[in-house]
N, C-alpha and C positions, 0 to 999 in steps of 0.2 A: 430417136429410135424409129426406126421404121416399122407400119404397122403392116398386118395381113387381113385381107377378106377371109370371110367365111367361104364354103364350097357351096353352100346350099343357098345361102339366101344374100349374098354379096357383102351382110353387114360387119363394119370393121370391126377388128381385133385385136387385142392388146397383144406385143411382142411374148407375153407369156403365157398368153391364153388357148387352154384346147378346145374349149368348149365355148360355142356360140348361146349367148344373152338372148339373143333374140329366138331361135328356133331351138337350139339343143345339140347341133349337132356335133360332131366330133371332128375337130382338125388338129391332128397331129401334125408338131414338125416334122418335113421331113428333111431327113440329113444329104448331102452331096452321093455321087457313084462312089466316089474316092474314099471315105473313110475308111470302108475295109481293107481295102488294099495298103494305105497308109498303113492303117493299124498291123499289118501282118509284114511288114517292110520295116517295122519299128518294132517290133517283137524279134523279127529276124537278126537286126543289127546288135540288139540287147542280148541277147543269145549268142552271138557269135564274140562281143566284145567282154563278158562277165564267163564264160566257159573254157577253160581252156582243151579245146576243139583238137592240138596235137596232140595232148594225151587221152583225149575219146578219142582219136583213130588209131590208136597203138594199142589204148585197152581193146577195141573190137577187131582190131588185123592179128591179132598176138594169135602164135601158134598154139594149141590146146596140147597141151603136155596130159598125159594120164597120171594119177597120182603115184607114187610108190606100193609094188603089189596088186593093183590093180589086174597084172596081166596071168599074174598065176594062177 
């Protein structure tokens, strides 16, 4: 496992540790640029593959009929 320094005072840190032993400080993981984007790219595809997308563009292209009587 590889380990991390602290920000503040150098001293090592266990792979699951936020908080430094020695001083207090706060070191959060932080995560890659990528996750969001991933995340919103795998949302995307899950949405497009579990919906079916032809019949959302038919329900919302569909001509608006008025109902019966409406016009009198």
């Amino acid at each position: 496992m590889a380990e991390r320094n602290c920000r503040r005072c150098s001293t090592s840190l266990g792979i699951d540790d936020d908080l430094c032993q020695a001083c207090g400080a706060r070191n959060p993981l932080r995560h890659p640029w990528y996750i969001w984007p991933l995340a919103a790219v795998i949302f995307l595809l899950a949405f497009y593959f579990l919906v079916d997308v032809e019949a959302l563009r038919d329900y919302v292209t569909r001509p608006r009929v008025p109902p019966p009587g409406a016009g009198d």
